[in-house]
Phi, psi and omega in degrees: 000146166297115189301331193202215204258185153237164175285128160270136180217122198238133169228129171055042193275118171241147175222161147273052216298141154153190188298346202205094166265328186292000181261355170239022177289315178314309191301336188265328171331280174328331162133008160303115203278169191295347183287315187305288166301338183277326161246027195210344159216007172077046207224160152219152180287050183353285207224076208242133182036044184294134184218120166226159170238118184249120164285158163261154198084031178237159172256129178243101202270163175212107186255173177177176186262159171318129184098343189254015162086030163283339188281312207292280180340280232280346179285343193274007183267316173229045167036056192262358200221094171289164190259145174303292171218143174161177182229161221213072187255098181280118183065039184081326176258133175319127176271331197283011167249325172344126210260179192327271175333300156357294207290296211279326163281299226294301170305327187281311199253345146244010138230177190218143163256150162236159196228143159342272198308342183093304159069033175291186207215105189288346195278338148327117161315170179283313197294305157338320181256333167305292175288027154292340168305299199286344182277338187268354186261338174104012194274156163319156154333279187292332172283350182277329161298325202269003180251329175274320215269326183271029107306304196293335187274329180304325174247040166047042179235014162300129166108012180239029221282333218262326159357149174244167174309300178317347197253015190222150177314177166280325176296321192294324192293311139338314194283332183321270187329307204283355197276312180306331156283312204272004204256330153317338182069014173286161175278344181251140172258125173228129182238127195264085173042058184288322193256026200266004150308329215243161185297159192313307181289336156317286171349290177293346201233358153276353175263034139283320179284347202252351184265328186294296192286337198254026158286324206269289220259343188031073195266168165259093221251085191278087185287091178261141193209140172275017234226099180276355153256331139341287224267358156297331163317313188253350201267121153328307183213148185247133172240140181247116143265118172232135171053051174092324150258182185264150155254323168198135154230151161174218207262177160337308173294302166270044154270320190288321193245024214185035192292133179287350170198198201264342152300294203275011158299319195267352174274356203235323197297017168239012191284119157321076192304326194273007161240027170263298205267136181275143198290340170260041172234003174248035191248156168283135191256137149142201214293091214284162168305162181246143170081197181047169199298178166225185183216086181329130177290340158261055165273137194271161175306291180334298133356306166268345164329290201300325178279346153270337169265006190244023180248349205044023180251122204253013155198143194241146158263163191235133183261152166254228201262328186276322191132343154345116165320099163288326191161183165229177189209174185232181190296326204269325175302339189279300173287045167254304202302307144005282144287018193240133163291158187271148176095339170260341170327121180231155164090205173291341188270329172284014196266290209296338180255001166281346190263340179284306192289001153271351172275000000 
């Protein structure tokens, strides 16, 4: 199996739908806005200046509302959409120069999609639909069964090999699509608004199986979702698109506490924060208190709250995973952060979380 992902590397990627696109790139370069080329050359505006970093083994979500070119961006990863101009780098190599051949391995053997819809093959078994990657790749039989059948048990459908689709839930038809990606073995996972089928709690509890499984494989797992708790739930890291550009990346945590404007103020003021934001990123970084408790640094607030008022300790040190002092933090800083909306934090508590979301 691929012990982990590959590195995406997306730079200066623009696409342009219509008859003629290299004839408006300068114009959009220049500040021609997408209403404009659409009414005035009949043309749309896809993409403008995707410059993104997929570390590999990570998960990298890319949200935005209907329309805002996240579908198109994630096709342009296994070129099912060529770009008017920018470069697609896996591992350093263009996806946008790849010659057929190229192309056509490159799709078999580093990536795997899972879709909205599921895109199961209804005349198909579960174990049927599972190996068609390894059946299209040529591997035998018995190893290509013997690869589906331990993913279908990883994602809790043993005994359900011989079912056809129609005979299963939405989720389970889901749990199908994610066994048939991995049972491909590719290093990028691309999920194109994979669970937004589904009931809220399916929803929740495949983003649990899909946080469960990349403990195991550390895959490079590109999540596109309109789902602002989805993608702080899933993502390492997040990129926001409207109309075609970024509007802010980074990780949850400074999206949340740090929104770059007044879109993403109104995407994130409804967010639970304390069950987002982590105790090192509101902690005084330097020379921890002596005595009193301690705080795993990724303790969600909410967490270290309830663990600081049933200890009767009103102020902790945050540790990191060996046990290591990182800094402290105190009760009334976790609930402020906690309750101050973003983007309104005035005074020493915005100093103190601007200077934590910044180290």
């Amino acid at each position: 199996m691929a012990e982990h992902g590959a590195s995406i590397r997306i730079r200066g990627l623009y696409k342009i739908f219509g008859s003629n696109p290299t004839a408006y790139i300068d114009a959009v370069k220049a500040g021609m806005s997408k209403e404009e080329l659409n009414e005035k050359h009949n043309h749309v505006l896809g993409l403008k200046d995707i410059n993104i970093d997929m570390p590999a083994g990570h998960i990298q979500v890319i949200m935005g509302l209907s329309g805002s070119g996240k579908s198109t961006l994630i096709r342009h990863i296994n070129r099912l959409i060529d770009p008017t101009i920018g470069e697609v780098l896996v591992d350093g190599v263009d996806v946008a120069k790849m010659n057929e051949r190229e192309l056509r391995e490159f799709r078999r053997h580093k990536t795997a999609m899972v879709f909205q819809k599921f895109a199961l093959f209804p005349h198909r078994t579960v174990l049927e639909n599972t190996v068609y990657g390894l059946e299209v790749q040529g591997v035998p039989r018995p190893q290509r069964e013997q690869a589906a059948r331990k993913w279908l048990e990883r994602v809790g459908l043993s005994g359900f090999e011989d079912r056809y689709p129609n005979q299963l839930s939405g989720g389970m038809q889901q749990r199908v699509g994610l066994a048939r990606a991995l049972t491909n073995d590719a290093p990028i996972l691309l999920m194109d608004e994979a669970f937004s089928a589904l009931d809220p709690l399916i929803r929740v509890d495949m983003q649990s199986v899909l946080l469960d499984l990349q403990k195991e494989i550390r895959k490079t797992i590109v999540f596109i979702t309109h789902d602002l708790d989805e993608a702080l739930r899933l993502g390492d890291r997040i990129a926001i698109l409207r109309n075609g550009e970024i509007v802010q990346q980074g990780t949850g945590q400074e999206i949340v506490l740090r929104p770059a404007d007044e879109y993403i103020a109104n995407f994130v003021k409804e967010v639970n924060r304390g069950r987002v934001i982590t105790a090192d990123s509101v902690m005084i970084r330097g020379p921890a208190r002596t005595g009193g408790m301690t705080i795993p640094a990724k303790a969600v607030l909410e967490v270290a709250a309830r663990m600081m008022v049933e200890a009767r300790e009103r102020s902790a040190t945050v540790v990191d995973t060996d046990g290591r002092p990182l800094g402290y933090v105190d009760l009334e800083t976790i609930v402020a952060a906690m309750v101050t909306p973003a983007g309104v934090a005035s005074g020493e508590q915005t100093s103190r979380l601007k200077v934590a979301a910044a180290d």
